[in-house]
C-alpha positions, 0 to 999 in steps of 0.5 A: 500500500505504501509503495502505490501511494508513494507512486502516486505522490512521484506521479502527482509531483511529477505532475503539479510542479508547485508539489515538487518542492518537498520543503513546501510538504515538510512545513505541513506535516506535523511534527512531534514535539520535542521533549518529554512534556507528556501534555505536548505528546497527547496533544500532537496525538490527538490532532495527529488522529484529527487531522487522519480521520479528516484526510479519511473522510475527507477521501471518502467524501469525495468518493461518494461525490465521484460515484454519485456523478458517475450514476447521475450522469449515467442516469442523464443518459438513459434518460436522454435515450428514454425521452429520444424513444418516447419522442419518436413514438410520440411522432408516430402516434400523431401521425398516426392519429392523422392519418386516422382523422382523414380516414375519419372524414373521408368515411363520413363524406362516403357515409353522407353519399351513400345516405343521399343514394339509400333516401334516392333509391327509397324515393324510387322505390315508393313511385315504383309501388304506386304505379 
């Protein structure tokens, strides 16, 4: 484990110039105190685990944030597709639906015909049976 986080901090110094400069990193790391006054050394262990529980936590956070753009992103692309899907069957339908109000009129204007010849032919018929 240490080796892969000591390639990592090689790859990001490597990386990021500002972090190449290892007096820069010795000024943040706490040092322990010096002496054998044993409040100063409960003291430095204390923040010493502070300050590693907030780096954990801190990189668990921002797992979680990764993770979380990760699954939002994949759910903007499903639902990208799912909405294309439904626009394309959305057209369909009105198409469809069109075509379906022209057949509707077209029936009513041949219904309308027919009733004018059936009214003709029962006009035929009754001057047929009175002669």
């Amino acid at each position: 484990m240490w080796n892969y986080l000591k390639l990592w901090s090689k790859l990001y110094k490597d990386w990021n110039p500002i972090y190449s400069d290892s007096s820069l990193i010795a000024q943040t790391i706490a040092h322990p105190p010096d002496g054998s006054n044993l409040l100063t050394w409960v003291l430095w262990g204390v923040l010493v685990v502070i300050s590693t529980l907030a780096t954990a936590v801190a990189f668990l956070y921002k797992a979680m944030e990764n993770k979380n753009r990760s699954a939002i992103d994949d759910m903007k692309q499903q639902y990208g597709l799912l909405i294309a899907s439904m626009d394309a069957q959305i057209k369909n339908m009105a198409l469809h639906a069109e075509r379906c109000d022209k057949e509707r009129l077209e029936l009513y204007t041949q219904s309308i015909k027919q009733d004018e010849k059936i009214a003709h032919l029962q006009l035929e018929i009754n001057a047929i049976r009175k002669q």
